[in-house]
C-alpha positions in Angstrom: 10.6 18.1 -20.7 9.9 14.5 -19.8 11.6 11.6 -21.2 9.9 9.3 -23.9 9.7 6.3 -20.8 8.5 9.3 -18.5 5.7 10.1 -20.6 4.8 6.2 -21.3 5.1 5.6 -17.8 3.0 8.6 -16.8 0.6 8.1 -19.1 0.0 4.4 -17.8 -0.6 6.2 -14.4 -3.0 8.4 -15.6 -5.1 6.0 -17.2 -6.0 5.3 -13.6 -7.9 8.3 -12.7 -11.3 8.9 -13.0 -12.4 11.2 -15.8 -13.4 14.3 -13.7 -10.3 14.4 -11.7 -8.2 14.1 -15.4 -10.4 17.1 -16.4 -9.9 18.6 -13.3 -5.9 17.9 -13.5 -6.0 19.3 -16.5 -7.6 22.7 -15.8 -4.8 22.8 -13.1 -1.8 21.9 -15.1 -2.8 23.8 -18.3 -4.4 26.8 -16.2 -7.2 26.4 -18.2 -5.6 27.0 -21.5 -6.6 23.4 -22.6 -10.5 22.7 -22.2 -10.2 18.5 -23.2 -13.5 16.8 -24.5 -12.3 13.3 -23.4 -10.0 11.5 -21.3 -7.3 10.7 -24.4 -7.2 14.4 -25.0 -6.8 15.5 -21.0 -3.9 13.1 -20.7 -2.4 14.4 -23.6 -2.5 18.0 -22.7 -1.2 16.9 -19.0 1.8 15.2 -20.7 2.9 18.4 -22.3 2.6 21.1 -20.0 3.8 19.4 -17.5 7.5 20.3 -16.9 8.9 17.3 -15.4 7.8 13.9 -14.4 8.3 14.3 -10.0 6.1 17.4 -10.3 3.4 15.6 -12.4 3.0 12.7 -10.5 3.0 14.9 -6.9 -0.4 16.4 -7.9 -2.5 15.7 -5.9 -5.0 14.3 -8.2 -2.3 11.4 -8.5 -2.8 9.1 -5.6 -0.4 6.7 -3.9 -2.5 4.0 -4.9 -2.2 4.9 -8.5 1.8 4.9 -8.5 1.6 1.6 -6.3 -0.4 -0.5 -8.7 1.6 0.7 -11.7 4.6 -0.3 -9.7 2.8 -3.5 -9.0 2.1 -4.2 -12.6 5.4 -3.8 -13.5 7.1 -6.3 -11.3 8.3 -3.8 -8.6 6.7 -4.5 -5.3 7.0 -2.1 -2.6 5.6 -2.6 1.1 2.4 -1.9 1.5 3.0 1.0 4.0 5.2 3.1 1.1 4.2 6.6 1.4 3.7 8.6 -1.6 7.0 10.6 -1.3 8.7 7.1 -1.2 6.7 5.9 -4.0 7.8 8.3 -6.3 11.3 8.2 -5.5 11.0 4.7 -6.8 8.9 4.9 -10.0 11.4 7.6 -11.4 14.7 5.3 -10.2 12.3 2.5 -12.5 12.4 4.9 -14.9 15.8 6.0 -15.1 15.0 9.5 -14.1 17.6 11.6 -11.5 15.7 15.2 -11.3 14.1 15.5 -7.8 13.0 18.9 -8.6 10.7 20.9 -5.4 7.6 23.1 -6.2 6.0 25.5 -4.0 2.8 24.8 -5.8 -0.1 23.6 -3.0 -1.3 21.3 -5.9 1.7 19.6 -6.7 2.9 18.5 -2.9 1.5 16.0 -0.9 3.0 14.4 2.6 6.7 15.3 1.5 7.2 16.9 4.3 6.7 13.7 6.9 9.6 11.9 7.5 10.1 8.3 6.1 9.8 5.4 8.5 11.6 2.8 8.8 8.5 0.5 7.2 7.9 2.9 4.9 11.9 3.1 3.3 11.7 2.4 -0.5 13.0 -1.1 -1.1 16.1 0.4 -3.1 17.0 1.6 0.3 17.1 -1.9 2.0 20.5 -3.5 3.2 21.3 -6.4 0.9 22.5 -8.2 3.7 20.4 -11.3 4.0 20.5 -10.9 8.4 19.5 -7.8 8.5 16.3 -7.5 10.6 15.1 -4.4 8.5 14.5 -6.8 5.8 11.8 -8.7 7.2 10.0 -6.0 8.5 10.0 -3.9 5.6 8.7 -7.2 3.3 6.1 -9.2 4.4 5.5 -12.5 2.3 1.8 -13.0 1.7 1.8 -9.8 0.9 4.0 -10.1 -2.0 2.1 -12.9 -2.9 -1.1 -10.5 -3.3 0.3 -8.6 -5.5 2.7 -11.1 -7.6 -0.1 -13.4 -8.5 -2.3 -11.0 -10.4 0.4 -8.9 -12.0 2.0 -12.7 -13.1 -1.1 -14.3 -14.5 -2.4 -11.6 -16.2 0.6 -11.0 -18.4 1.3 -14.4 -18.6 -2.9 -15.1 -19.9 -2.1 -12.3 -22.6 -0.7 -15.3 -24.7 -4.0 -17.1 -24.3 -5.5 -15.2 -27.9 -3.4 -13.0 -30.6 0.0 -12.4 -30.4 -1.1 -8.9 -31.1 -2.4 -8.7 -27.7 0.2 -10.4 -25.7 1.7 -7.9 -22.8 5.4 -6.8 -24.0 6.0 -7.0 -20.0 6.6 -10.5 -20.5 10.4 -11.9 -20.5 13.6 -13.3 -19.7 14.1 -9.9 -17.3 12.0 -11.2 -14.3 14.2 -14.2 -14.2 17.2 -15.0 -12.8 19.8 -16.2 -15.3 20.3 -19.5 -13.2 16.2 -20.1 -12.9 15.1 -23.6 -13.0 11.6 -24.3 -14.2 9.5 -27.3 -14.0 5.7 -28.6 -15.5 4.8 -31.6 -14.5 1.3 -33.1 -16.2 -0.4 -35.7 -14.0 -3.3 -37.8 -16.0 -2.7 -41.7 -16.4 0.3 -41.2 -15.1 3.2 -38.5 -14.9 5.1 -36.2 -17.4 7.7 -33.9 -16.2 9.3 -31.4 -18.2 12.5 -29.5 -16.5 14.4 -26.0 -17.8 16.7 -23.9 -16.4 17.9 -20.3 -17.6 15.8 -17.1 -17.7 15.6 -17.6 -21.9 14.2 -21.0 -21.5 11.9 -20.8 -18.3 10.3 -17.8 -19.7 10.0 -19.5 -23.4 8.8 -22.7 -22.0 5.6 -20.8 -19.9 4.9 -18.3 -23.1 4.5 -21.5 -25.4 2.5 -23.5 -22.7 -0.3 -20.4 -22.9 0.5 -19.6 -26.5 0.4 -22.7 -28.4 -2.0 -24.3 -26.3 -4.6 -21.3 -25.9 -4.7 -22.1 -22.0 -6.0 -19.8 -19.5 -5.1 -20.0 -16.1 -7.8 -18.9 -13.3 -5.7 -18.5 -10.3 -7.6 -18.1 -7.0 -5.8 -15.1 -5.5 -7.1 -15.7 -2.2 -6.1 -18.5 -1.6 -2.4 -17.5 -2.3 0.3 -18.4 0.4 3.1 -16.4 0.2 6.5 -16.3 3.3 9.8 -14.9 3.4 13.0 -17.0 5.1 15.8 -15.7 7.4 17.7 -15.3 4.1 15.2 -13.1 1.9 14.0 -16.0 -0.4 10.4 -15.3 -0.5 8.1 -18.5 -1.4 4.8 -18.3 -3.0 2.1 -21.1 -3.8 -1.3 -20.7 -5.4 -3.9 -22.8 -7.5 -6.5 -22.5 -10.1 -8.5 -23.8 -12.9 -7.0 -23.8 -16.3 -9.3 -23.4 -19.5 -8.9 -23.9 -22.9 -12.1 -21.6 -24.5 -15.6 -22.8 -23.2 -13.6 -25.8 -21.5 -12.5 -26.5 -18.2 -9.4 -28.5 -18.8 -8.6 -29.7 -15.0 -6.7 -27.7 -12.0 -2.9 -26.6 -11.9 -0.7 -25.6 -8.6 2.2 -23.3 -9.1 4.8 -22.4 -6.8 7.6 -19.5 -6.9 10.9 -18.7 -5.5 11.6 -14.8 -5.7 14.6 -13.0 -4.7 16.1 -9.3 -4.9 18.3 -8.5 -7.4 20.6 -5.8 -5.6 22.1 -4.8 -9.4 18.2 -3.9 -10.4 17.1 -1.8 -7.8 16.3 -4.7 -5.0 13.9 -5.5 -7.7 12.6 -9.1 -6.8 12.9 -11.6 -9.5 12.0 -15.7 -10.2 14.7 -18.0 -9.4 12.5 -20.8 -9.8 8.6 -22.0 -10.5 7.1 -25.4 -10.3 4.2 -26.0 -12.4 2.0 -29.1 -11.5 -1.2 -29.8 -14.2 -3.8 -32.3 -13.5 -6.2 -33.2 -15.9 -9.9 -33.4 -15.3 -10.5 -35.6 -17.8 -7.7 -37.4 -19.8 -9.8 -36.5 -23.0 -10.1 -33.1 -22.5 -6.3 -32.8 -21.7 -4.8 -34.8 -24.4 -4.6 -31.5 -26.9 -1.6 -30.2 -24.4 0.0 -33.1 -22.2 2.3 -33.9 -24.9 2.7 -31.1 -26.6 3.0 -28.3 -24.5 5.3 -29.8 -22.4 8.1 -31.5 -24.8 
């Protein structure tokens, strides 16, 4: 029987596969007893028959790629290399889940039975000690920042319209309790605005979006991210940032991550520097001193 954060979790995944293989998964898991007329109703029926939540998500219908970008979306980045096996052994430590249960089904294994390499170790595995080469090779930096950009901006934009419709991802949790945040508005001349705590740093970027209705465009490609000797991993990137129809000027953000060996190694902000330059003093006037003070 699978948890009620199992099935939420599970069904997030599953939402990634295309129709026909959720029909086909479905025909597999239910042994045809279920014959689904839409994707809603295939994930459903998945969801119940399926005993327990490591068996479901070996199926081979379930790619590593699925479980990787859920991971991703949920503030858990794993090196790129992760196998599946590894994959899995993380999303159900996210989960809170201890059963590790085996299954002679040929449908329900894939690649468990190739050993885990060294770059391939799930980052719960990883010595916390800052000099320990492993680190490094099992982490690279501008790879982080591939996948932290998108997964930041996107629940971060959810303020941009209704409240009904912000992401529920958003929070204190992906901070550090010491984090120090910063926005600095450049137009006739300079206003900074400085926070610290995870409360207030999260607060202060969920009002700037909410209050404001900005939108930030963040170039992805152009996102630097590098990892020090001691595991601090530094991110930059820039954009456009748009209120509606309007293009309100550029901003550049940077981003100081480290693990948090009580959550898993999960990585989390210890600080974020927001810099805001108007295009055109008029057009930025409805947030430089508001959104800021």
């Amino acid at each position: 029987m699978l948890s009620e954060q199992e099935k939420e979790g599970c069904k997030n995944i599953l939402n990634k596969l295309p129709r026909q293989d959720l029909i086909n998964l479905t025909d597999t898991v239910t042994n045809r007893v279920v014959s689904p007329e839409n994707a809603s109703e295939a994930v459903n029926a998945i969801l119940t028959y399926s005993h327990t939540a490591s068996q479901l998500l070996r199926r081979k219908k379930v790619k590593r790629e699925h479980i990787y970008q859920y991971l991703a979306e949920n503030g858990v980045i794993e090196p790129v290399a992760s196998d599946k096996p590894s994959l899995i052994r993380k999303v159900l430590l996210y989960w809170g889940s201890t059963q590790e249960d085996s299954d002679d089904e040929n449908d329900t294994t894939e690649n468990l039975g190739e050993p885990t390499t060294e770059a391939s170790k799930p980052t719960g595995t990883i010595s916390s000690n800052v000099n320990a080469p492993s680190l490094d090779r099992n982490v690279d930096g501008q790879q982080l920042a591939e996948y932290f950009v998108p997964w930041f901006y996107k629940i971060l934009n959810s303020f941009n319209t209704s409240p009904d419709n912000a992401s529920p991802e958003w929070g204190p949790q992906h901070f550090w309790a010491d984090a120090k945040g910063s926005v600095l508005m450049v137009s006739d001349g300079h206003m900074l605005d400085e926070c610290q705590g995870s409360l207030v740093v999260s607060e202060k970027l969920r009002e700037l979006v909410c209050k404001e209705r900005l939108l930030f465009n963040a170039n992805v490609n152009g996102a630097k991210g590098q990892i020090d000797a001691y595991g601090l991993v530094k991110i930059s990137v820039g954009g456009t940032v748009h209120r509606f129809s309007d293009c309100l000027g550029i901003f550049e953000q940077s981003f100081g991550l480290i693990r948090d060996p009580q959550m898993q190694n999960n990585w989390k902000i210890k600080f974020t520097e927001l810099k805001l330059k108007a295009q055109q003093q008029r057009e930025v006037e409805g947030f430089s001193r508001k959104a800021i003070t």
